[in-house]
PyMOL Python script that loads the backbone (N, CA, C, O; Angstrom):
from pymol import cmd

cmd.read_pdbstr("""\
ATOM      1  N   UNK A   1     180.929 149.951  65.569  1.00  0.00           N
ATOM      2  CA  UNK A   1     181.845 150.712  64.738  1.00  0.00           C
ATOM      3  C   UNK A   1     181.189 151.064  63.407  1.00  0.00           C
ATOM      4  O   UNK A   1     181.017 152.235  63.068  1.00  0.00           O
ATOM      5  N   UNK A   2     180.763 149.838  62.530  1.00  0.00           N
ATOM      6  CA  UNK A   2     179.933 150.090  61.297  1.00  0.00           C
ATOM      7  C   UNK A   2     178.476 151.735  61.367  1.00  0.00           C
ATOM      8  O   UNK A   2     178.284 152.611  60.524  1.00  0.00           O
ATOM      9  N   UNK A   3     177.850 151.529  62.582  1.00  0.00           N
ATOM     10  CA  UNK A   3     177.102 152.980  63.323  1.00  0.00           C
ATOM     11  C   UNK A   3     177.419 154.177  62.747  1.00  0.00           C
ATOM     12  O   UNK A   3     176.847 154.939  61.968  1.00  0.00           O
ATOM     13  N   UNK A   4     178.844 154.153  63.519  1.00  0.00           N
ATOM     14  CA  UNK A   4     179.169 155.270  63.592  1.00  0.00           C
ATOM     15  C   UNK A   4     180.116 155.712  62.475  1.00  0.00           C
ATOM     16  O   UNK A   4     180.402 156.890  62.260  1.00  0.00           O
ATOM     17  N   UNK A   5     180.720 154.341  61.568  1.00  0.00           N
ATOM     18  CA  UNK A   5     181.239 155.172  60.327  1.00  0.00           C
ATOM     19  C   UNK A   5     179.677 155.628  59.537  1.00  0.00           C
ATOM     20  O   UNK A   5     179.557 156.820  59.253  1.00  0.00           O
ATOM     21  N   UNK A   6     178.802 154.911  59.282  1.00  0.00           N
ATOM     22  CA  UNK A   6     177.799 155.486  59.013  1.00  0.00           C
ATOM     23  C   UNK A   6     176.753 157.062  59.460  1.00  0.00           C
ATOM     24  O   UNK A   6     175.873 157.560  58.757  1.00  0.00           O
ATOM     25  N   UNK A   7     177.011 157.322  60.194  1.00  0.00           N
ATOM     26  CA  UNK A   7     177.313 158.715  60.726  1.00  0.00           C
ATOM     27  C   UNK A   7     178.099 159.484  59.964  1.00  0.00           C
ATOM     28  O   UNK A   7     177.732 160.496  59.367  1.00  0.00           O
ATOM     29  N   UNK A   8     179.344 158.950  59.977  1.00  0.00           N
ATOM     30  CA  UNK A   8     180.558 160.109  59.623  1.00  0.00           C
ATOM     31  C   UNK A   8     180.304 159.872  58.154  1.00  0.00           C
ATOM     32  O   UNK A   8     180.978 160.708  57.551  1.00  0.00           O
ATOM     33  N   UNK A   9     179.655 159.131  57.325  1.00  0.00           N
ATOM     34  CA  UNK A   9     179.790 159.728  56.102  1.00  0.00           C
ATOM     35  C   UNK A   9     178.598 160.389  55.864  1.00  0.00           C
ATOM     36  O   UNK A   9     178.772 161.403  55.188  1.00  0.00           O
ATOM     37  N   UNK A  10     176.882 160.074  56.330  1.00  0.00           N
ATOM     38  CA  UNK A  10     176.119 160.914  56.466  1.00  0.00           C
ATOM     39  C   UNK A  10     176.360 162.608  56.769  1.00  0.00           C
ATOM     40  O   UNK A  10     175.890 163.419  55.971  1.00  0.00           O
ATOM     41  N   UNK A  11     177.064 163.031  57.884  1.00  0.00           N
ATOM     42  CA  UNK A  11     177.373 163.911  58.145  1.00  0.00           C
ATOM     43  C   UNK A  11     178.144 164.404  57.183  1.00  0.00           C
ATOM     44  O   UNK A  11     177.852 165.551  56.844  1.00  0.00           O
ATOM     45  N   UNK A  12     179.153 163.835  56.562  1.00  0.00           N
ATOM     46  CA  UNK A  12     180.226 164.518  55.217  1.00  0.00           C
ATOM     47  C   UNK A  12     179.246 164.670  54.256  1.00  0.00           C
ATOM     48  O   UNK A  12     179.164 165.823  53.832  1.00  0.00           O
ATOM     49  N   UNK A  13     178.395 163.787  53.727  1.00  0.00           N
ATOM     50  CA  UNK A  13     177.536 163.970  52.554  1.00  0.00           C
ATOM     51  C   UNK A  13     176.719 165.402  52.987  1.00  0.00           C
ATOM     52  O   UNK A  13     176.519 166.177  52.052  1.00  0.00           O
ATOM     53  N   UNK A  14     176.300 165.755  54.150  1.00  0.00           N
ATOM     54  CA  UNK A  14     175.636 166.965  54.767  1.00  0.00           C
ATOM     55  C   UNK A  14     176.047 167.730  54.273  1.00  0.00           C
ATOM     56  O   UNK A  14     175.389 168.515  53.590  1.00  0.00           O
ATOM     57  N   UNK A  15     177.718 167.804  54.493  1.00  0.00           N
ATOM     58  CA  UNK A  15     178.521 169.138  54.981  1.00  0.00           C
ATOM     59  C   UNK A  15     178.532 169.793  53.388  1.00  0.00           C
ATOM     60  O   UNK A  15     178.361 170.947  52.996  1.00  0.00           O
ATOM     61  N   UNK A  16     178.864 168.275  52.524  1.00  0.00           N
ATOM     62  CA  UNK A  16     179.118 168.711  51.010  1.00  0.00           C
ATOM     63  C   UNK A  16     177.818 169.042  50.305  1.00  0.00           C
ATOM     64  O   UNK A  16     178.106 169.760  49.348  1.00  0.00           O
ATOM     65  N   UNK A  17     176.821 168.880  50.351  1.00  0.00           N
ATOM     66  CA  UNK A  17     175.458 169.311  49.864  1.00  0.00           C
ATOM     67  C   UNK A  17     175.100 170.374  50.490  1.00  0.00           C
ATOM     68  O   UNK A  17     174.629 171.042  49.569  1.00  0.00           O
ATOM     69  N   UNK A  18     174.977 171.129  51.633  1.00  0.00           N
ATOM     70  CA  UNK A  18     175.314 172.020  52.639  1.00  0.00           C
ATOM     71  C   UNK A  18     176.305 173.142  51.674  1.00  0.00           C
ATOM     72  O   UNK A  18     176.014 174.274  51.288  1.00  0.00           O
ATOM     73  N   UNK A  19     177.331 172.491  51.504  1.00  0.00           N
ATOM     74  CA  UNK A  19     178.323 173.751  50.980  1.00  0.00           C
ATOM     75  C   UNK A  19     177.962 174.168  49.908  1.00  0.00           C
ATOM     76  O   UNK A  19     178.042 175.396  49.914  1.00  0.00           O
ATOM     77  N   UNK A  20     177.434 173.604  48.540  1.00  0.00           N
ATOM     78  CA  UNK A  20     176.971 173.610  47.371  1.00  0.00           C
ATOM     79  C   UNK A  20     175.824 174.348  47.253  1.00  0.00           C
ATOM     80  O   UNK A  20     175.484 175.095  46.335  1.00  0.00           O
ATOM     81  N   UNK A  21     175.054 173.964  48.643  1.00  0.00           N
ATOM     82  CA  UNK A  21     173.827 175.334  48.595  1.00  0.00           C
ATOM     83  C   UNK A  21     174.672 176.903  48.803  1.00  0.00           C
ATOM     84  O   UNK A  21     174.814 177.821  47.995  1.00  0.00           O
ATOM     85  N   UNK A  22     174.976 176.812  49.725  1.00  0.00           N
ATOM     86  CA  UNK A  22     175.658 177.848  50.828  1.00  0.00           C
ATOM     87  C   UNK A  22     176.533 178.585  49.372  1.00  0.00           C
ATOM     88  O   UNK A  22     175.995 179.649  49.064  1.00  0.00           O
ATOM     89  N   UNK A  23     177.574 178.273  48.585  1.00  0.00           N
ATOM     90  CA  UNK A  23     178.192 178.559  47.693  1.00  0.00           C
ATOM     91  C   UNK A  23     176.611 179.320  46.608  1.00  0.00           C
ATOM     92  O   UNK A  23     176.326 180.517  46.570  1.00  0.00           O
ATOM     93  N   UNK A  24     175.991 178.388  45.998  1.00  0.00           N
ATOM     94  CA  UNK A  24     175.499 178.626  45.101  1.00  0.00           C
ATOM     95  C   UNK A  24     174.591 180.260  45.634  1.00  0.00           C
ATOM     96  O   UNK A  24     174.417 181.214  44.875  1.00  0.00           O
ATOM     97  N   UNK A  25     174.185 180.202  46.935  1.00  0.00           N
ATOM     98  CA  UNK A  25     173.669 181.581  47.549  1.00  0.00           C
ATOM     99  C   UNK A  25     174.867 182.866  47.731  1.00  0.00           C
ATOM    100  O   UNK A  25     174.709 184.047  48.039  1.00  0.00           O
ATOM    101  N   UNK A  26     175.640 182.381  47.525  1.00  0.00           N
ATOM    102  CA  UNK A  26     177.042 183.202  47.791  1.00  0.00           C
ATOM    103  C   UNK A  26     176.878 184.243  46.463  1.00  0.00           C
ATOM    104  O   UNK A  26     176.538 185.420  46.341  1.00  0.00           O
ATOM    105  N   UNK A  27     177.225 183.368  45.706  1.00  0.00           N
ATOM    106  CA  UNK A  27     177.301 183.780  44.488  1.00  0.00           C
ATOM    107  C   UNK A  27     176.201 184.613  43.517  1.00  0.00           C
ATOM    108  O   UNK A  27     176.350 185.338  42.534  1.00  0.00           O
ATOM    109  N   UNK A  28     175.470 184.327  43.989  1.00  0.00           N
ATOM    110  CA  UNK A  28     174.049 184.868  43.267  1.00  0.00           C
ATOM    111  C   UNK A  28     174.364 186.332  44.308  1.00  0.00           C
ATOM    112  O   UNK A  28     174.524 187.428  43.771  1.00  0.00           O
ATOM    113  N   UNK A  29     174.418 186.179  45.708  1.00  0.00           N
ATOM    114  CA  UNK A  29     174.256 187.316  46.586  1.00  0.00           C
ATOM    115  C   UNK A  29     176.108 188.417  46.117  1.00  0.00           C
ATOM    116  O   UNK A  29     176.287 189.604  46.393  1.00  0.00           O
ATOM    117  N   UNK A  30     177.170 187.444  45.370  1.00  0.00           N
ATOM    118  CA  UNK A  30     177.982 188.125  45.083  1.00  0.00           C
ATOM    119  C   UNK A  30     177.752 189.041  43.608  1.00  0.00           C
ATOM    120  O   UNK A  30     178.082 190.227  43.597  1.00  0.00           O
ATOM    121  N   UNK A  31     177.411 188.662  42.897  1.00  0.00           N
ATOM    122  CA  UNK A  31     176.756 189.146  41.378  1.00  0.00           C
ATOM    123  C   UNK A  31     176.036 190.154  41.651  1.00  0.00           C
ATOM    124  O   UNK A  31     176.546 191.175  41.189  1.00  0.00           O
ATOM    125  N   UNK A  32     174.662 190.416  42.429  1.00  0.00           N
ATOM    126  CA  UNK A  32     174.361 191.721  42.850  1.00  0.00           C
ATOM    127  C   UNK A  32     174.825 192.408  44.281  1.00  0.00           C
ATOM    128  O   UNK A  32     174.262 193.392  44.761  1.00  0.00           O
ATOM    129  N   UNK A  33     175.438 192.034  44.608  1.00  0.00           N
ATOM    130  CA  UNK A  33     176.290 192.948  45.398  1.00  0.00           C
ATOM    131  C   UNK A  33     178.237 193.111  45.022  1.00  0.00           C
ATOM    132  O   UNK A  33     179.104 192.438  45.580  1.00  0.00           O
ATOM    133  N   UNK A  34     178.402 193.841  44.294  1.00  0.00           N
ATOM    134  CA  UNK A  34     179.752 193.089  43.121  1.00  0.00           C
ATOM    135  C   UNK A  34     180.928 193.700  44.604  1.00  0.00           C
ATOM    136  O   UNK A  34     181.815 193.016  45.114  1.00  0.00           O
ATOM    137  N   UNK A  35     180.622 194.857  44.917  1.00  0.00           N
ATOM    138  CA  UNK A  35     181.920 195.476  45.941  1.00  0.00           C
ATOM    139  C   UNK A  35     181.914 194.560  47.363  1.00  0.00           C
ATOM    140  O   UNK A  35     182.835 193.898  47.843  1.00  0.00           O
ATOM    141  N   UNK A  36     180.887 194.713  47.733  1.00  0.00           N
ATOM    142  CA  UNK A  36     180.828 194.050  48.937  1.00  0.00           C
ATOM    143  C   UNK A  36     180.994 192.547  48.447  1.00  0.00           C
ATOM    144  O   UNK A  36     181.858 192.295  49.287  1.00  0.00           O
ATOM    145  N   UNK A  37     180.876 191.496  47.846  1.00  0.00           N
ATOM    146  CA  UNK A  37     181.218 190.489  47.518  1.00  0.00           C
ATOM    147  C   UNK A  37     182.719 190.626  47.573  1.00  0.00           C
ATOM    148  O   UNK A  37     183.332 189.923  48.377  1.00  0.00           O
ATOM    149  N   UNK A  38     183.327 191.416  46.841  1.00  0.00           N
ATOM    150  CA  UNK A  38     184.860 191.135  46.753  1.00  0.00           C
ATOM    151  C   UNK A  38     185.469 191.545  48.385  1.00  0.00           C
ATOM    152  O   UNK A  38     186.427 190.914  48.833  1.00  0.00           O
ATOM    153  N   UNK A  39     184.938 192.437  49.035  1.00  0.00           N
ATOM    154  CA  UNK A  39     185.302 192.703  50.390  1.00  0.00           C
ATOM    155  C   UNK A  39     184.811 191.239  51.254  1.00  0.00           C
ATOM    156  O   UNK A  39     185.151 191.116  52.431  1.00  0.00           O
ATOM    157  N   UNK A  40     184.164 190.387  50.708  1.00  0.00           N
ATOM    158  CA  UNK A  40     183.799 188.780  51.732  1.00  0.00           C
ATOM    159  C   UNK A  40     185.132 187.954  51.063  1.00  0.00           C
ATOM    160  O   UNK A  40     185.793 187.148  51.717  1.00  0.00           O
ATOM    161  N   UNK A  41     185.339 188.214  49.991  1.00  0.00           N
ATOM    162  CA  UNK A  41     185.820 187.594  49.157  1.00  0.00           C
ATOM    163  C   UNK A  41     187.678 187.485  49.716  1.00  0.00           C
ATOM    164  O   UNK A  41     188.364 186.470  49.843  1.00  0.00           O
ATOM    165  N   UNK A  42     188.061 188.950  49.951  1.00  0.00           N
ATOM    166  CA  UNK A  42     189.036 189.343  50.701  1.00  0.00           C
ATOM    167  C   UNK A  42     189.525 188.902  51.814  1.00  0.00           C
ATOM    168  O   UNK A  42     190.639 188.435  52.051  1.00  0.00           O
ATOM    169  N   UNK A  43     188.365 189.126  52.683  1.00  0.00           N
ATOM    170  CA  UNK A  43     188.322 188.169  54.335  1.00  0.00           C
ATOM    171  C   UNK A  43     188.325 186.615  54.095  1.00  0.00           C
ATOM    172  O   UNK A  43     188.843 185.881  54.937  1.00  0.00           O
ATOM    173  N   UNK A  44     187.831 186.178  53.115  1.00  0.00           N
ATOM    174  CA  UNK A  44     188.055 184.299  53.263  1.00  0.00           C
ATOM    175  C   UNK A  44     189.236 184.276  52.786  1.00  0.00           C
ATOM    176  O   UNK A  44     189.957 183.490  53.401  1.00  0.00           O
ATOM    177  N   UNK A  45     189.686 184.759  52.029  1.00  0.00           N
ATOM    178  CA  UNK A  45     191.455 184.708  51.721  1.00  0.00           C
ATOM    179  C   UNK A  45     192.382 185.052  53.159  1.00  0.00           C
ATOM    180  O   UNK A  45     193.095 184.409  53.930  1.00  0.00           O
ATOM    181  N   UNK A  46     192.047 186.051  53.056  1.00  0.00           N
ATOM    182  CA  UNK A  46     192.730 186.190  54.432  1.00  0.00           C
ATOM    183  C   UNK A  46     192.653 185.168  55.603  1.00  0.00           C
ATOM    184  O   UNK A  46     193.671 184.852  56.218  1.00  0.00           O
ATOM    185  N   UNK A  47     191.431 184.659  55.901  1.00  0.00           N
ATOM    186  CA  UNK A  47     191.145 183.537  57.171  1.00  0.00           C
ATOM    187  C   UNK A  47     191.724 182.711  56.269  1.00  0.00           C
ATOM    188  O   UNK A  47     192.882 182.600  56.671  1.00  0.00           O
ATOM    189  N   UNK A  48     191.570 181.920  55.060  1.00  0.00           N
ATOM    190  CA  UNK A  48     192.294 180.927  54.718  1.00  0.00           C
ATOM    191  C   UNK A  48     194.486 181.139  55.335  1.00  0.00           C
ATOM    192  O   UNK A  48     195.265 180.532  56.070  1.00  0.00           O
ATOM    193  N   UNK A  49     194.522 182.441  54.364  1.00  0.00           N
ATOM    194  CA  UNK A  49     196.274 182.329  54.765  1.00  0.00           C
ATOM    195  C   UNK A  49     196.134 182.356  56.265  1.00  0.00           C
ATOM    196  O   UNK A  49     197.291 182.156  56.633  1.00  0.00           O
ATOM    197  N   UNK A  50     195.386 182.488  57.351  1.00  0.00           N
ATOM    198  CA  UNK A  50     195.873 182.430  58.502  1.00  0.00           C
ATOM    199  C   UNK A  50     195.681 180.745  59.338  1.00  0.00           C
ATOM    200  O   UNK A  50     196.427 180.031  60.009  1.00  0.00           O
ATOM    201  N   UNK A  51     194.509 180.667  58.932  1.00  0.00           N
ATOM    202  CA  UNK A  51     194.731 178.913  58.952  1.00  0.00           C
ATOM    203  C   UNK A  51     195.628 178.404  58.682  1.00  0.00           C
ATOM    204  O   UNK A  51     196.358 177.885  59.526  1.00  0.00           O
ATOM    205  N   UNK A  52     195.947 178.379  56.969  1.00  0.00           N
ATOM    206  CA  UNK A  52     197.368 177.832  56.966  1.00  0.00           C
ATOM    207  C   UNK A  52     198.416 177.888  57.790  1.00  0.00           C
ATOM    208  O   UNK A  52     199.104 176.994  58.281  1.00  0.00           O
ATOM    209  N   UNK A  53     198.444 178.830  57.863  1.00  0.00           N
ATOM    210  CA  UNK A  53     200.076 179.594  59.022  1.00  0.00           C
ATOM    211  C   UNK A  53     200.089 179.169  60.168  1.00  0.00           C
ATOM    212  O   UNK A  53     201.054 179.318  60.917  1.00  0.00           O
ATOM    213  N   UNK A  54     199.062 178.597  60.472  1.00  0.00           N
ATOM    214  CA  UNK A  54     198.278 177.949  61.944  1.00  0.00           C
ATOM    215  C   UNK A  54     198.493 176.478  61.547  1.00  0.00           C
ATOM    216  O   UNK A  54     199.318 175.892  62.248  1.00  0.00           O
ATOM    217  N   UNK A  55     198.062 175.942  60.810  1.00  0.00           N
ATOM    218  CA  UNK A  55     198.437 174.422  59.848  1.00  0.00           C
ATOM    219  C   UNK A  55     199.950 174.245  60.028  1.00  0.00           C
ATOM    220  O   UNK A  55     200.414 173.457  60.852  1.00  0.00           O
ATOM    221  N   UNK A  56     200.639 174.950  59.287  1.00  0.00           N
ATOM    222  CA  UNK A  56     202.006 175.058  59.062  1.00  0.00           C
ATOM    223  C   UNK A  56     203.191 174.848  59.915  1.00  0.00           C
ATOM    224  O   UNK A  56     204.251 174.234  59.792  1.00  0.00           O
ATOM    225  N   UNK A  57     202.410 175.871  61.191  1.00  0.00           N
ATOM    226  CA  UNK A  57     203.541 175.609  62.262  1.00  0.00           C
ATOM    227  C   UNK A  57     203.273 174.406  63.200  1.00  0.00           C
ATOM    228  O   UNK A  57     204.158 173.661  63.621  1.00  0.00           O
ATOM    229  N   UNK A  58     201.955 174.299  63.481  1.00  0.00           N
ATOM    230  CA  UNK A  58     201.474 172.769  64.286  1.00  0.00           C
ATOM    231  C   UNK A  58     202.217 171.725  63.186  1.00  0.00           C
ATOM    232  O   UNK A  58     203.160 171.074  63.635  1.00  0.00           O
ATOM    233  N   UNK A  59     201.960 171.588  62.202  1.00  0.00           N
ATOM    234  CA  UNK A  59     202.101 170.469  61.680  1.00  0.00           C
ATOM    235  C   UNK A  59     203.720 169.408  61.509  1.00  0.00           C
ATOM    236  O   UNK A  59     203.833 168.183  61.489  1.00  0.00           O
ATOM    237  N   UNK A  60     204.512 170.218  61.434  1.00  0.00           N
ATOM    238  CA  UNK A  60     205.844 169.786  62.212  1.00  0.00           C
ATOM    239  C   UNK A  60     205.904 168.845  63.352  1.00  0.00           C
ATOM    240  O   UNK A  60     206.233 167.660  63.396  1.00  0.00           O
ATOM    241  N   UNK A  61     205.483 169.710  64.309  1.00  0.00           N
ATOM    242  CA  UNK A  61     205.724 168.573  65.457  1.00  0.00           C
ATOM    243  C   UNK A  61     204.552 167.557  65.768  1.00  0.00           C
ATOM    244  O   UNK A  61     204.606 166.619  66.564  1.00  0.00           O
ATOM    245  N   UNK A  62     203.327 167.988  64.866  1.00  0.00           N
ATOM    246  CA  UNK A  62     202.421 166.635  65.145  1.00  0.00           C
ATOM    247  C   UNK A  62     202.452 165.594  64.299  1.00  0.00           C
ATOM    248  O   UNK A  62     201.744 164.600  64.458  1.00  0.00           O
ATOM    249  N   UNK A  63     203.570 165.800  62.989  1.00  0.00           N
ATOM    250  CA  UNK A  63     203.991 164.742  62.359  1.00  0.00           C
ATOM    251  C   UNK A  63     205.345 164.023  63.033  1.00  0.00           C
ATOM    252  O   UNK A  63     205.601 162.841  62.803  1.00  0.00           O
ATOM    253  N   UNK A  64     205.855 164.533  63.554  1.00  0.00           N
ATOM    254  CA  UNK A  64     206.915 164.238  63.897  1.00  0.00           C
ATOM    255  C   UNK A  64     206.469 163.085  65.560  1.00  0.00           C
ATOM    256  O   UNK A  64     207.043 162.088  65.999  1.00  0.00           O
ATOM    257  N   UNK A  65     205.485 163.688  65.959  1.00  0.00           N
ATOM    258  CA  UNK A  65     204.940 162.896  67.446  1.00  0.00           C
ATOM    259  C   UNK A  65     204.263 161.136  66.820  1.00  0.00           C
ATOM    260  O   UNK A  65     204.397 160.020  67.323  1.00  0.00           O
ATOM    261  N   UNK A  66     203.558 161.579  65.577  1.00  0.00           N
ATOM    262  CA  UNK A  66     202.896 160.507  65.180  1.00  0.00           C
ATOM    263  C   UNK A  66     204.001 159.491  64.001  1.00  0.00           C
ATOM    264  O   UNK A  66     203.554 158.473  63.473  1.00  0.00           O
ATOM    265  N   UNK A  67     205.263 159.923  63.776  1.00  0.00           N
ATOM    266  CA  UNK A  67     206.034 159.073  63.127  1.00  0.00           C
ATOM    267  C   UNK A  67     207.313 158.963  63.943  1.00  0.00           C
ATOM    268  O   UNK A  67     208.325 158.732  63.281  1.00  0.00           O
ATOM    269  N   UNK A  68     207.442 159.075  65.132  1.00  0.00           N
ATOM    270  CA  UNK A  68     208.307 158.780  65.956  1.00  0.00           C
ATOM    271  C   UNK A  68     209.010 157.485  66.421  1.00  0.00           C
ATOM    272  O   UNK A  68     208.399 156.495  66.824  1.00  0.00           O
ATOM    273  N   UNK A  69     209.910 157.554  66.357  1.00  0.00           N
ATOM    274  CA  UNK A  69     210.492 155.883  66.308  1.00  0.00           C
ATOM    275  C   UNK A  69     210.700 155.356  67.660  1.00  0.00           C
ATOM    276  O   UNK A  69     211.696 155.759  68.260  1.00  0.00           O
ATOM    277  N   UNK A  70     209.944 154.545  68.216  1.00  0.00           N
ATOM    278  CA  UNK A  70     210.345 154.148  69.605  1.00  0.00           C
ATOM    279  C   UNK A  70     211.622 153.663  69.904  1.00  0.00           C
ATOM    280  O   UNK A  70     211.791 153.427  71.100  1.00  0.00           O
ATOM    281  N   UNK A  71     212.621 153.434  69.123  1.00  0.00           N
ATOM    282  CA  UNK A  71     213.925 152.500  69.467  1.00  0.00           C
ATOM    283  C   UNK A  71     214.803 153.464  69.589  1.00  0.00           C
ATOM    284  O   UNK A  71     215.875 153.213  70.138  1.00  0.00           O
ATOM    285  N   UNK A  72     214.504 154.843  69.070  1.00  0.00           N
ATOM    286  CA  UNK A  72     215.391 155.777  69.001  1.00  0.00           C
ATOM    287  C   UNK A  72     215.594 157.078  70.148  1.00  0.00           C
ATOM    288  O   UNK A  72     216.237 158.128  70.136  1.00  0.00           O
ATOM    289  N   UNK A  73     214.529 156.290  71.293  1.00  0.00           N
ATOM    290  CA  UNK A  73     214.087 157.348  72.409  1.00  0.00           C
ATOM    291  C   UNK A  73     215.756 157.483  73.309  1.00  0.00           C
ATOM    292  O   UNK A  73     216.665 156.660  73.204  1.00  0.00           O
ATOM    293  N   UNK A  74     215.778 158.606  74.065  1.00  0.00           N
ATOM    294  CA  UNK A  74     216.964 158.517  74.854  1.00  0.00           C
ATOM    295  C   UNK A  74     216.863 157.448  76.107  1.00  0.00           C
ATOM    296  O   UNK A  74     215.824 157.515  76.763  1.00  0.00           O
ATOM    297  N   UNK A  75     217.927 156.386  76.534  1.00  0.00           N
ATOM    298  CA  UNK A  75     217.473 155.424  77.201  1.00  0.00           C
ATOM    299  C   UNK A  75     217.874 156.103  78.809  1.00  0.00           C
ATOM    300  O   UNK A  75     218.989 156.622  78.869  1.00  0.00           O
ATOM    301  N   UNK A  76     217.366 156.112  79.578  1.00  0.00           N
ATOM    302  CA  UNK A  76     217.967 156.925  81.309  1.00  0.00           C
ATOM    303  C   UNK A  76     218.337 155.962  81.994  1.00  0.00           C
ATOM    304  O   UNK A  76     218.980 156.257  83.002  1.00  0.00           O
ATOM    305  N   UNK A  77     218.078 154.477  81.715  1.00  0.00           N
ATOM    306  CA  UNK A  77     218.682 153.439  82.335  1.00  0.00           C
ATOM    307  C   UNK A  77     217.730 153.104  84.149  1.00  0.00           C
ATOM    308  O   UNK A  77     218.048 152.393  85.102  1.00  0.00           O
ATOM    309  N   UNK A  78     216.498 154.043  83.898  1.00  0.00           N
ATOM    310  CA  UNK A  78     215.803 153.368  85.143  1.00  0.00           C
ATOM    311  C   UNK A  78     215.037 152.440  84.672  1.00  0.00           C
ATOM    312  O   UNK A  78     214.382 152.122  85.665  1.00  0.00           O
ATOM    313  N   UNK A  79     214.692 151.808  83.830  1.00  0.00           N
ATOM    314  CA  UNK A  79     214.113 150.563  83.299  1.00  0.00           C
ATOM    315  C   UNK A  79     214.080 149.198  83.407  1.00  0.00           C
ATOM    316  O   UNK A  79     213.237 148.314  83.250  1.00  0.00           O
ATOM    317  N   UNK A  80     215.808 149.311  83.878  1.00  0.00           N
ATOM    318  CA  UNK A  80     216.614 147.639  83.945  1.00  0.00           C
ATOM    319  C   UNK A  80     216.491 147.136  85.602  1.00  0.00           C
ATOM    320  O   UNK A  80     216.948 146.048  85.952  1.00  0.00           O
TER     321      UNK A  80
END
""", "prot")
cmd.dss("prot")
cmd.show_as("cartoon", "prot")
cmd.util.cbc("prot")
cmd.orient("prot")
């Protein structure tokens, strides 16, 4: 177990040093390109609100599956 949390934070430390490059090239490539930057700029807004909306509606019933009360299930009486 110890392995493989070691993994998963290697890999997060990746993702976040990874993004910080990736950003910092963004930006330099948004500054001289000012129109087309705001047209990338447009589309990640957009994929963000659609994720959400995608987030939003799953997230209801997969909170609701994972805080579900077992005592409160309907009983059918083939059990006894």
């Amino acid at each position: 177990m110890k392995h493989t949390q070691n993994k998963l934070i290697y890999a997060a430390v990746a993702v976040v040093i990874l993004g910080f490059i990736a950003w910092g090239w963004f930006v330099r490539w948004y500054h001289a390109h000012p129109a087309a930057g705001r047209f990338v700029v447009l589309v990640m807004v957009l994929w963000g609100v659609w994720l959400c909306s995608r987030f939003v509606r799953v997230l209801p019933s997969k909170l609701a599956s994972i805080f579900k009360d077992p005592y409160t299930r309907i009983d059918r009486g083939d059990d006894n």
